[in-house]
N, C-alpha and C positions, 0 to 999 in steps of 0.2 A: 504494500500500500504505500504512503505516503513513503519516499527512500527515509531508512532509518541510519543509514549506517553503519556502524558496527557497537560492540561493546553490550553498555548497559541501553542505550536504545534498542537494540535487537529485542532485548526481556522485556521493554516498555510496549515492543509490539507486540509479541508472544504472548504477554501478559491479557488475560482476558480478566477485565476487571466489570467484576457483574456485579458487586455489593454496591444497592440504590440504583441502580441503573432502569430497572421493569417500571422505576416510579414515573421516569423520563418517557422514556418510549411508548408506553399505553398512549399518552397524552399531555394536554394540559388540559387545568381545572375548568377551562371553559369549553365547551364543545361546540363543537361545529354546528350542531343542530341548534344552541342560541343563536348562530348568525343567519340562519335560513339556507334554504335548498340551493341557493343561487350564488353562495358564499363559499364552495368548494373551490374553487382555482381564482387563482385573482388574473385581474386582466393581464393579457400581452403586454413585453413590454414593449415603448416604440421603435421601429424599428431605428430609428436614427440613433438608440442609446441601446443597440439588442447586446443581451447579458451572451457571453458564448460559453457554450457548454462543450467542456470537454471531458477529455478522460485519462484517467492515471492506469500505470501499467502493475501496480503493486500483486494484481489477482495474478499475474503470469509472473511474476519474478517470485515471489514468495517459498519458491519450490525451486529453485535454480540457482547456482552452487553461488554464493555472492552476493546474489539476488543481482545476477547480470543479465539484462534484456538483449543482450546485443546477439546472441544468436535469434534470438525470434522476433527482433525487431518487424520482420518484414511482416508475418504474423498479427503481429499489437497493428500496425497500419494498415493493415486488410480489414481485419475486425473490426477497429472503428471508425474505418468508412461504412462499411455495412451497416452499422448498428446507425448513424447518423448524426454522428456526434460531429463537433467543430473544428476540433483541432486534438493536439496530440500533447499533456505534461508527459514531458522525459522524466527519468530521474539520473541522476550525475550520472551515475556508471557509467553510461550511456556515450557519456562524450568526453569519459576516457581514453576509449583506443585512437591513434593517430588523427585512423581515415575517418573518423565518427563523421564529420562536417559531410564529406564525399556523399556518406553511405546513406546518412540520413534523409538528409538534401533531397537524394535524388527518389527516395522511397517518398516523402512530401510532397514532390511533384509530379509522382505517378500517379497517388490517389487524389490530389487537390486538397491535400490535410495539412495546415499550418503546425505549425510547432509553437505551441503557447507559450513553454516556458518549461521549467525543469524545479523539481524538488531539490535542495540542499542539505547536508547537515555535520554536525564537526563539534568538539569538543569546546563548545567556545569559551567556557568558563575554565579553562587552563590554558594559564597563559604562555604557558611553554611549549602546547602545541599550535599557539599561533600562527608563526612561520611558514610550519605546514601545509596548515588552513588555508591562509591566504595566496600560497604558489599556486595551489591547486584551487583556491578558487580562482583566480584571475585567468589560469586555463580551461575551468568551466563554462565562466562568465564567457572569456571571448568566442569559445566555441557556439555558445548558445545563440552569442549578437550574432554570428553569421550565419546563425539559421532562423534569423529575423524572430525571437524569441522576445518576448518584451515584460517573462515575470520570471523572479525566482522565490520559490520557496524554501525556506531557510528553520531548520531546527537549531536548536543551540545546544544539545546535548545535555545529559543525566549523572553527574555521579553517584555515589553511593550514599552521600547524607543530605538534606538540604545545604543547598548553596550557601557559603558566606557572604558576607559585604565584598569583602575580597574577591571573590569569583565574580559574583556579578559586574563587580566591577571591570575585571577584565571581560567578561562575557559583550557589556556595552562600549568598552573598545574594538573588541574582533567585530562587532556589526556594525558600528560606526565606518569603518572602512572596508568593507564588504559593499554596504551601502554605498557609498564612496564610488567603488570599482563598477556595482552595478549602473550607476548613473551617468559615470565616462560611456556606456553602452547603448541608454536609453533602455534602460530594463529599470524596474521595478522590484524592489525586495517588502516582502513581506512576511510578518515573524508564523509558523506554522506550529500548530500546537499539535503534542499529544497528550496524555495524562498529566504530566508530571508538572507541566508549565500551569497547570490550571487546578491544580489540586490545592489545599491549604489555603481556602480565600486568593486563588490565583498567587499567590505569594511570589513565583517566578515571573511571572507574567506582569503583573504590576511592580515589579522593581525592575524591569528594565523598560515601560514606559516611564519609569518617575527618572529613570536615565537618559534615555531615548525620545522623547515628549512627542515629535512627529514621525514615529514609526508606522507603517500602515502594518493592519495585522489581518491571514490568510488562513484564517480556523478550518478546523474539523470540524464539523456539526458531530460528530458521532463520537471522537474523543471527547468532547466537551462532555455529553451525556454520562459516558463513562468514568468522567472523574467528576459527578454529580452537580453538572453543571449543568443549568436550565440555558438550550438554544436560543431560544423564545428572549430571554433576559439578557440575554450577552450581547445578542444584534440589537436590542434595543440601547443597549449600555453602550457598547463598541461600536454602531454603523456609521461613522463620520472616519471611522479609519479604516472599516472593510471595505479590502480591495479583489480579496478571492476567497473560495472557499473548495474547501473536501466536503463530498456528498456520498453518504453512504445510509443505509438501513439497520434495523436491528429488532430482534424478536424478542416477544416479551421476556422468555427463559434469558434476555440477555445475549442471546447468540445472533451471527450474522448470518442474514439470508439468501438466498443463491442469488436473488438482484432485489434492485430497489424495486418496493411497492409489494414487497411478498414479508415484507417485517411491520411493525410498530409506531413508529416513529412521525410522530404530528408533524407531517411536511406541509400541512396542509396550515396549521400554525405560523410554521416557519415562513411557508411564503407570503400570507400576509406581512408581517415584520420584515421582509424584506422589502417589499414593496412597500410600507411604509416608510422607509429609512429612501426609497429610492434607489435602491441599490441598481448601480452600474458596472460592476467588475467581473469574475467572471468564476463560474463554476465549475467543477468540474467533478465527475462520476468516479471513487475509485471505491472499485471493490474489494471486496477481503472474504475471504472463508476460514473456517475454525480448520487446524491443524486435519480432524478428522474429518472432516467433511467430502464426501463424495456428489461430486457435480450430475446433476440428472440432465443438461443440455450444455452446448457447446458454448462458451465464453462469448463471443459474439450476437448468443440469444440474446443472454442474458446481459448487456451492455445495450442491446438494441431495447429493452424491454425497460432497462432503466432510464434509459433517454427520451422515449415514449412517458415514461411516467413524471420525468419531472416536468417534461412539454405539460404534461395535464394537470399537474398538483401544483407548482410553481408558477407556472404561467412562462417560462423560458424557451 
């Protein structure tokens, strides 16, 4: 799903965090049926501001040594042009190897599928891996501008206790100029959450805007849920700085479902609140399945059936 990285991100994703969560997903305390029969999908938006929906590759890397896309690149671009999705998040690995620019490119403009943007992520609260961080970002980043990419999604990484003043401190140095490099490109960074950023009264997450003050931020609607956070509240709290989001499902027992609209999860909520806030940035579909989970159709059903659904619940 979203690229995690390595480390204790990997266990952040592995990690299936279902305590409070069925409270989220059933709904919220108002229902649909106080707004009336005609209150299900909120309007299109216009076309002059259309929100683009895209799709992340997490469902096909999550089972591949590294969680390296690059042999089935060709694959993820087939699929979601089928399914009818907009454009294409990479995740880093992706524009790792050399000829990434070559290979990619040229699968982009076989199917007429943009390349949105790419997921990020790095240890950023040690400052020792810095250096690293930033080589390799900066060969991300210009990989990504030459395949007209214009967002990056940026984790900051997990250690093992909450964060000190100290870390984060350095953590809002390494995004400071990240930020920085993105901008030389005309890309977009924005902070992307999973658990850990949003758990403890956001604790991570509001100390690097009380660092940061105009950072845009690119949530998970489904991490949020999971670290018992109300979607519904946070886009109303946050929508002046959301600029993308992860779009996923999730079933009462807490588990994720083969595609969007076969789970729980008030999108119906949600896209009002989006449309009230105005939202103009861009979404995008990434699926996940439970370690056990046996697929009953092919990955490009079920990406077409979720892009069909947020067409209908979301109004996108």
């Amino acid at each position: 799903m979203d690229h995690f990285g390595a480390g204790n991100l990997i266990l952040s994703r592995r990690s299936f965090l279902k305590a409070g969560a069925s409270a989220f997903v059933i709904g919220r305390a108002v229902s649909l049926a106080t707004r009336g029969a005609d209150a299900a999908t909120p309007e299109p938006s216009p076309s002059s501001d259309k929100v683009t929906v895209g799709g992340h590759p997490w469902v096909y890397a999550a089972k591949l040594p590294n969680y390296d896309i690059t042999p089935v690149l060709p694959q993820i671009f087939a699929d979601m042009k089928y399914a009818g999705l907009d454009a294409v998040e990479l995740m880093d690995v992706a524009l790792r190897p050399p000829d990434a620019v070559e290979r990619i490119g040229e699968l982009s403009r076989r199917h007429a599928l943009p390349v949105l943007g790419a997921s990020y992520s790095g240890q950023m609260w040690d400052r020792s891996a810095h250096s690293a961080i930033l080589e390799d970002a900066e060969q991300v980043v210009g990989r990504l501008a030459q395949l007209e990419g214009r967002t990056l999604g940026v984790s900051v990484g997990r250690p093992t206790a909450p964060k000190t003043p100290a870390q984060l401190d350095a953590q809002a140095d390494c995004l400071r100029r990240i930020i920085k490099l993105c901008s030389s490109h005309g890309i977009v960074l924005n902070l992307h959450n999973h658990t850990y950023e949003v758990e403890n009264n956001e604790h991570d997450l509001k100390a690097t805007l009380a660092r940061i003050p105009d950072v845009k931020l690119g949530p998970d609607l489904n991490w949020l849920i999971r670290a018992k956070v109300d979607p519904v509240d946070f886009i109303r709290q946050y929508g002046h700085r959301i600029v993308f989001m992860h779009l996923r499902d999730q079933k009462a027992d807490g588990r994720w479902p083969e595609a969007m609209g076969e789970g729980n999860t008030d999108f119906a909520a949600i896209g009002w609140e989006l449309h009230a806030i105005k939202f103009r940035g861009d979404a995008v579909i990434e699926l996940a399945h439970e370690r056990d989970f046996q697929p009953t159709r092919p990955l490009r059903e079920s990406l077409k059936m979720s892009r069909e659904y947020v067409r209908k619940t979301l109004g996108y």
